[in-house]
Structure formats: C-alpha cells, structure tokens
C-alpha positions as CSV (number, residue, x, y, z in Angstrom):
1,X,11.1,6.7,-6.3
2,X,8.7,7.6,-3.3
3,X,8.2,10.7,-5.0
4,X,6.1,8.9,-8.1
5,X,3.4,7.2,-5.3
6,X,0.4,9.5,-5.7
7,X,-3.1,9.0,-3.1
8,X,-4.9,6.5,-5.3
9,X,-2.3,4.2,-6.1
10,X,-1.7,0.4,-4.8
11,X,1.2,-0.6,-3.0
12,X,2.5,-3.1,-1.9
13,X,3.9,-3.8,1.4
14,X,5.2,-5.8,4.2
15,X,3.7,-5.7,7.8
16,X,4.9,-7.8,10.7
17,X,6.2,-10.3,8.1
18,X,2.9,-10.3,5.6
19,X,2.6,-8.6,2.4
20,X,-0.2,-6.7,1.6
21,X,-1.7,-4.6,-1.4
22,X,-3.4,-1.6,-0.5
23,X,-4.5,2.0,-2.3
24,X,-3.1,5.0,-0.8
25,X,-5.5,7.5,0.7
26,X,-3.0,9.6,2.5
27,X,0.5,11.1,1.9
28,X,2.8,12.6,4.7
29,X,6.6,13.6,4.8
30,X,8.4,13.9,8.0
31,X,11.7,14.4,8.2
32,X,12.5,13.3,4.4
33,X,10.8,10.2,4.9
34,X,7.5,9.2,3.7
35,X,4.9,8.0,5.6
36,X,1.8,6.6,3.7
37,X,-1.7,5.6,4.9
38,X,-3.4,2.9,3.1
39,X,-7.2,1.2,2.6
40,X,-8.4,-2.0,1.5
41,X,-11.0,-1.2,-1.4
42,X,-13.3,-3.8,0.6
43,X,-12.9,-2.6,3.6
44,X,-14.8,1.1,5.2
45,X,-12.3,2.4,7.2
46,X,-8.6,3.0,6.4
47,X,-5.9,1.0,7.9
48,X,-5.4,1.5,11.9
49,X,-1.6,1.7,10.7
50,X,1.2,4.2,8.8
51,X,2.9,2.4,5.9
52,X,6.9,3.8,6.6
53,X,8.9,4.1,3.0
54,X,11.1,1.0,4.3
55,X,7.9,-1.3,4.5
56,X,7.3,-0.4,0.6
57,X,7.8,-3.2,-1.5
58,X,6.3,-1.8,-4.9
59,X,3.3,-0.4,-6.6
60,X,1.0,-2.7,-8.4
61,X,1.0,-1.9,-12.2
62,X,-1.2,-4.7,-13.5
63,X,-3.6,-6.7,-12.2
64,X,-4.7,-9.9,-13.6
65,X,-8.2,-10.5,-12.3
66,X,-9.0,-13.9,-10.0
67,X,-5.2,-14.9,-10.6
68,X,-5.2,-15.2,-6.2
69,X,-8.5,-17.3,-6.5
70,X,-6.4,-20.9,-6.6
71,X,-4.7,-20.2,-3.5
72,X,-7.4,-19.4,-1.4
C-alpha cells in the first residue's frame, strides 16, 4: 500500500534494470499516482531521479548488517 511509505523509510526499487535501496526524503501525488524522491544515506545530495509507484519493489524491514559484504 503506497499509502504506508512515509519520508524516512527505505525502498527498494528498480531503475533501468538495477535494484536499489534508498530512504525516502520526498513524497508527491499526481494524478493518484505516487511519485517518490529517494537518497543514499552515503551520499550528499538526493537522487537526480523520481522513483514512480511502478518501480517500487518493497520497503526494507530488516537489515542484517555486512550481509552484502561477500559479494562485493
């Protein structure tokens, strides 16, 4: 339910093929469709791009800290 995603949050997504985890820091409904603008917590600007509800593959509930480590 796009409803539940509040700024603050981590969702994930896909873009141009690649799925990515990023925390909301902006919220916008147009036309009954959501609109989302994300931010890497490393990075110091927000994303260049709008997250559209049909890119939304989740929000992350749990975390599991280093777990990517071994692939990189």
């Amino acid at each position: 339910n796009y409803d539940d995603i509040k700024i603050g949050m981590v969702l994930a997504y896909k873009k141009e093929g690649v799925l990515i985890t990023h925390r909301v820091v902006g919220i916008d409904k147009k036309n009954d469709s959501y609109v989302f603008k994300t931010k890497g917590d490393n990075n110091l600007e927000p994303d260049n791009y709008d997250i559209f509800q049909n890119e939304v593959v989740g929000i992350v509930i749990y975390n599991i800290k280093y777990l990517g480590y071994p692939t990189v």
